[in-house]
C-alpha positions as CSV (number, residue, x, y, z in Angstrom):
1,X,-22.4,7.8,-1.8
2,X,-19.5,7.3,-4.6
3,X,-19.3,10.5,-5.9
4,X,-19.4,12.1,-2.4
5,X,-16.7,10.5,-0.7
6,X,-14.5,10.3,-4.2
7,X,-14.5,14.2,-3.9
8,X,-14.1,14.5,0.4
9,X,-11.4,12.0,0.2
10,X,-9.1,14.4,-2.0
11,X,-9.3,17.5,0.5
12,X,-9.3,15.8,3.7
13,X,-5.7,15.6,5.2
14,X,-3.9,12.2,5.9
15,X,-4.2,13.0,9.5
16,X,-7.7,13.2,9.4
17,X,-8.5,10.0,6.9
18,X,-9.2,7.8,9.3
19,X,-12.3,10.2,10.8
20,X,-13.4,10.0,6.7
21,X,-13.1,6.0,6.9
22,X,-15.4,6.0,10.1
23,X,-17.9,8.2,8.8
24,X,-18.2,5.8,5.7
25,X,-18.2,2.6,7.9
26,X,-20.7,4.5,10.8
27,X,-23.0,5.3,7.2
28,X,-22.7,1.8,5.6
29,X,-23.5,0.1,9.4
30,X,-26.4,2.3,9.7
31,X,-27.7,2.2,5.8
32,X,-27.5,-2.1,6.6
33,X,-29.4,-1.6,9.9
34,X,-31.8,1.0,9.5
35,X,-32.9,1.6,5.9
36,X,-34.2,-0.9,3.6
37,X,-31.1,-1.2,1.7
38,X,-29.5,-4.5,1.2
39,X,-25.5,-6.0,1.6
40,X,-25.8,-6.7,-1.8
41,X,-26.7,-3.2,-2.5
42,X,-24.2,-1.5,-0.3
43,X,-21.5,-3.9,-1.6
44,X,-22.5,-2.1,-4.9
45,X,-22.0,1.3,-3.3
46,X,-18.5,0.2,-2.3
47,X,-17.9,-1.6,-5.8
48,X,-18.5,2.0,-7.3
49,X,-16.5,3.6,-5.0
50,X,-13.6,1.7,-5.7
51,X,-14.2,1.7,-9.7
52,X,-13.8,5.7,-9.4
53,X,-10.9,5.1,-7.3
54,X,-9.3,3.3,-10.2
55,X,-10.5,5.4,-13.2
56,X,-9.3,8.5,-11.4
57,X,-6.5,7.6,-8.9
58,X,-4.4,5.5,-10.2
59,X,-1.4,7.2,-10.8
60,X,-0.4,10.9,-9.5
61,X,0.8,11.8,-12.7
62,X,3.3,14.8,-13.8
63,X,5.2,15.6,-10.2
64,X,6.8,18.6,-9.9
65,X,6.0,22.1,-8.0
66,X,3.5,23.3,-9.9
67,X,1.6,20.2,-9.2
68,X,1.8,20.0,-5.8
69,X,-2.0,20.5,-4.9
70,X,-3.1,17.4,-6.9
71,X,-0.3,14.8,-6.0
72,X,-0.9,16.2,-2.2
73,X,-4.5,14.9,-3.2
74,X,-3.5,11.6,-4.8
75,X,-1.3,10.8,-1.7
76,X,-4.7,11.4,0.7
77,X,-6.7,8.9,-1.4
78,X,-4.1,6.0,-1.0
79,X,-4.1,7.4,2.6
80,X,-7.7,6.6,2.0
81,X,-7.8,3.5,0.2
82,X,-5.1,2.0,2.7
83,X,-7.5,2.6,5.4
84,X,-10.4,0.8,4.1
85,X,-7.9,-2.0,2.3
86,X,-6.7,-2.2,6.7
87,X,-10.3,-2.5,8.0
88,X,-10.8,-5.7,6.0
89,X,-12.6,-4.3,2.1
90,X,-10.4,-7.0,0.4
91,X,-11.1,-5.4,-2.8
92,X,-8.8,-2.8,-2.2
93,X,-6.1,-4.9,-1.5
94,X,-5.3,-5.4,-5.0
95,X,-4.7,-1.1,-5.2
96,X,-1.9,-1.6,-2.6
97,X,-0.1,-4.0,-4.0
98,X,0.2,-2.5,-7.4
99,X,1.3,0.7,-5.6
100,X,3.4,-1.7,-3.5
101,X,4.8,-3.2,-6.8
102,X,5.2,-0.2,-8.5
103,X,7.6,1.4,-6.0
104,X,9.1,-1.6,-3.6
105,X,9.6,-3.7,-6.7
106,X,10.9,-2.1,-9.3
107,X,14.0,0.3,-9.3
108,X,13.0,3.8,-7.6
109,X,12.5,6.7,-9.9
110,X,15.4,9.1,-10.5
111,X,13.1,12.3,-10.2
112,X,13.3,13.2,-6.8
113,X,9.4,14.7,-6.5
114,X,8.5,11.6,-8.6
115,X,9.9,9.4,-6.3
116,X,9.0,11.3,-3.3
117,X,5.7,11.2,-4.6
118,X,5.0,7.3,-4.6
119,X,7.3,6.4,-1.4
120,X,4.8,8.9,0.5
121,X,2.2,6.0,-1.5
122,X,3.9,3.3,-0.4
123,X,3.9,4.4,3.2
124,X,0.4,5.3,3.9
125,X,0.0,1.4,2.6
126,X,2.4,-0.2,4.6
127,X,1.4,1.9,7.7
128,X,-2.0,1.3,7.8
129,X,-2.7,-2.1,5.8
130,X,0.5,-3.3,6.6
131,X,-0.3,-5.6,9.1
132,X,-3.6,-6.9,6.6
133,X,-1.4,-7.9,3.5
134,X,1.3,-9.7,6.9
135,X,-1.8,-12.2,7.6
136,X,-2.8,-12.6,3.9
137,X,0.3,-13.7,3.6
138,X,0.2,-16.2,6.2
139,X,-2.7,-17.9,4.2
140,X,-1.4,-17.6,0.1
141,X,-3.7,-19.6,-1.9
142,X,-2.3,-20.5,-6.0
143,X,-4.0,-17.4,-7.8
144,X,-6.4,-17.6,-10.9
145,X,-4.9,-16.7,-14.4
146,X,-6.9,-13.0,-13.5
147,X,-5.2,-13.1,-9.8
148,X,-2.0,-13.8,-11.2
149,X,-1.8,-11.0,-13.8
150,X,-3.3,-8.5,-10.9
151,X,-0.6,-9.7,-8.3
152,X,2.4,-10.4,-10.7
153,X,5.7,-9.0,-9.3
154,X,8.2,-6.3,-10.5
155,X,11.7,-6.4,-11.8
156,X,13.6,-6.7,-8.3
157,X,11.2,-9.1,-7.0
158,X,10.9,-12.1,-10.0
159,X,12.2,-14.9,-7.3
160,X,8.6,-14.4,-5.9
161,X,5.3,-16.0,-6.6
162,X,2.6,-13.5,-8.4
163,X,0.5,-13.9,-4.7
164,X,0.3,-12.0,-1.6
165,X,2.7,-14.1,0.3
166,X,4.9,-13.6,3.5
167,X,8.3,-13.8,1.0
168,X,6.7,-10.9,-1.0
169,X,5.8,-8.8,2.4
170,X,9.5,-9.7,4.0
171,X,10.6,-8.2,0.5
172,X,8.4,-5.3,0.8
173,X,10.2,-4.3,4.6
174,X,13.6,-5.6,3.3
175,X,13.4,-2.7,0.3
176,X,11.7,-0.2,2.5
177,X,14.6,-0.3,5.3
178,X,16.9,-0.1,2.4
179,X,15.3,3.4,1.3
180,X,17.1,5.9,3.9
181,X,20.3,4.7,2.5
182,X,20.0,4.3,-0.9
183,X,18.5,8.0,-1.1
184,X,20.6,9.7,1.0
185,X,20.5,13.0,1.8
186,X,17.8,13.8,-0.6
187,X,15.1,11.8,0.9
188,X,12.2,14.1,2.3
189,X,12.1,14.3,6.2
190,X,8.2,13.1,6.2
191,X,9.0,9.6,4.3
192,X,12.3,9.0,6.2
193,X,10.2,9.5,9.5
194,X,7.2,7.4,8.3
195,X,9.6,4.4,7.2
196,X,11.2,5.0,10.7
197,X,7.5,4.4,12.1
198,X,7.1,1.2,10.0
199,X,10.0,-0.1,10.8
200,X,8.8,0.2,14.5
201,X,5.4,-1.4,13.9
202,X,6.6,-4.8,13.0
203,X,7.5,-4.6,16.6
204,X,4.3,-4.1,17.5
205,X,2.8,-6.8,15.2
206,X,5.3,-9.5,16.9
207,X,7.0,-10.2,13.4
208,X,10.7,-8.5,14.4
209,X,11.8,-12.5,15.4
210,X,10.6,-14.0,11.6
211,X,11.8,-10.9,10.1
212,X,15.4,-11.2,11.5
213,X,15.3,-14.7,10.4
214,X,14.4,-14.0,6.7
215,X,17.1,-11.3,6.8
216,X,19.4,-13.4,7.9
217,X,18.6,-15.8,5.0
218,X,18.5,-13.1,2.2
219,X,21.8,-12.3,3.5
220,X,23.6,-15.8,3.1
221,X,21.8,-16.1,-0.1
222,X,23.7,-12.9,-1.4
223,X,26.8,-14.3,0.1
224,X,26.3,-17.8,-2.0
225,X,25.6,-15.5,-4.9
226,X,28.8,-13.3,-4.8
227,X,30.9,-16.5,-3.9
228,X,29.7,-17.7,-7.6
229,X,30.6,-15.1,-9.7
C-alpha cells in the first residue's frame, strides 16, 4: 500500500487530496473488515507510509522555476499529510508542526519562491488540521525528552513550551495574519487567499472570542515591553 499512495499522492492536485485520503481510509476500513489482516498490521502499513513520507518529503528543496514540477508535488503531499494528520493519524501530527515551526516560527525566508514555497506548506496544515492541533492544545500533557526535541519551538516563538499547546496555536494564527503585511505586494495571490480562508475558519471553529482575547494580551505585553526599553 506504501509505495502506492507515496507515488499517487505527488500527482494528485490539492483539490483532489481529500478523494486520495478517502480512498486510503475506504481501503484501510475494508482491509480491517473484510480480509484477514489485523490493526496491528494495518497500523504497520500506515507506519510505512509515513516513514516514506519523512525519508522523501521532508523538505521541497532547491525553489526556483525550473523546479516548479517537484515543489508543486511536495506542496500536494503536505496537502496529503495534513489530511490524514486532520482525520485523527496522530502520528502525522508531529510533520505539521515542524512545517508549522519551520515557517510560523522562525523568521520567513528572503527568497520569494522559497518562501512562497513553505507558506503554501503551512496553509494546507492550518486549513485542514488546523482545527486538530486547536483541541490538542486544549489537552497539553509535559512531553518526554523524545517529545520535547520533536516539538521544540523556533526562534520567534522561545516564550513557548516545546508541546502542542493553545499559546503555541494562538502564535501560529497571530504570525499567519501578520503574513499579508509583512510581504507585501509580493506575496502570491493563492497564499494571501488561503490565509484569508483560515482566518475565516476560526469563525467557524467558535475560537474568534479566545483569539481576540489572547490578542489583546500579546498586545499589552508588547506595550509593557516598549515601555521598558
Amino acid at each position: 500500500m506504501a509505495p502506492a499512495f507515496i507515488k499517487m499522492k505527488r500527482l494528485v492536485s490539492k483539490q483532489h487530496q481529500t478523494l486520495l485520503v478517502k480512498a486510503l481510509l475506504h481501503m484501510l476500513d475494508n482491509a480491517l473488515n473484510h480480509s484477514d489482516k489485523t490493526a496491528e498490521e494495518l497500523a504497520k502499513e500506515l507506519n510505512r507510509l509515513y516513514i516514506a513520507y519523512r525519508e522523501d518529503d521532508s523538505s521541497p528543496g532547491e525553489t526556483g522555476a525550473e523546479n516548479f514540477l517537484r515543489i508543486t508535488r511536495w506542496v500536494r503531499v503536505q496537502s496529503f499529510a495534513a489530511r490524514l494528520s486532520g482525520k485523527g493519524f496522530k502520528e502525522w501530527d508531529i510533520a505539521g508542526i515542524r512545517t508549522l515551526r519551520h515557517v510560523l516560527e522562525e523568521p520567513l525566508p528572503k527568497s520569494a519562491p522559497e518562501r512562497d514555497t513553505w507558506l503554501k506548506a503551512a496553509c494546507e496544515w492550518m486549513k485542514h488540521a488546523g482545527d486538530n492541533f486547536y483541541l490538542e492544545g486544549q489537552n497539553s500533557m509535559e512531553p518526554t525528552e523524545i517529545q520535547a526535541v520533536e516539538l521544540r519551538v523556533g526562534s520567534l516563538a522561545s516564550h513557548l513550551q516545546p508541546t502542542m499547546n493553545l499559546g503555541r496555536w494562538y502564535f501560529w494564527c497571530k504570525r499567519l495574519e501578520e503574513v499579508p503585511e509583512e510581504v507585501g505586494e509580493e506575496l502570491d495571490g493563492e497564499t494571501r487567499q488561503n490565509i484569508g480562508v483560515i482566518m475565516e475558519d476560526m469563525t467557524r471553529w467558535h475560537m474568534v472570542e479566545e483569539y481576540e482575547e489572547q490578542r489583546q494580551i500579546d498586545m499589552y505585553l508588547d506595550f509593557l515591553n516598549h515601555q521598558s526599553h
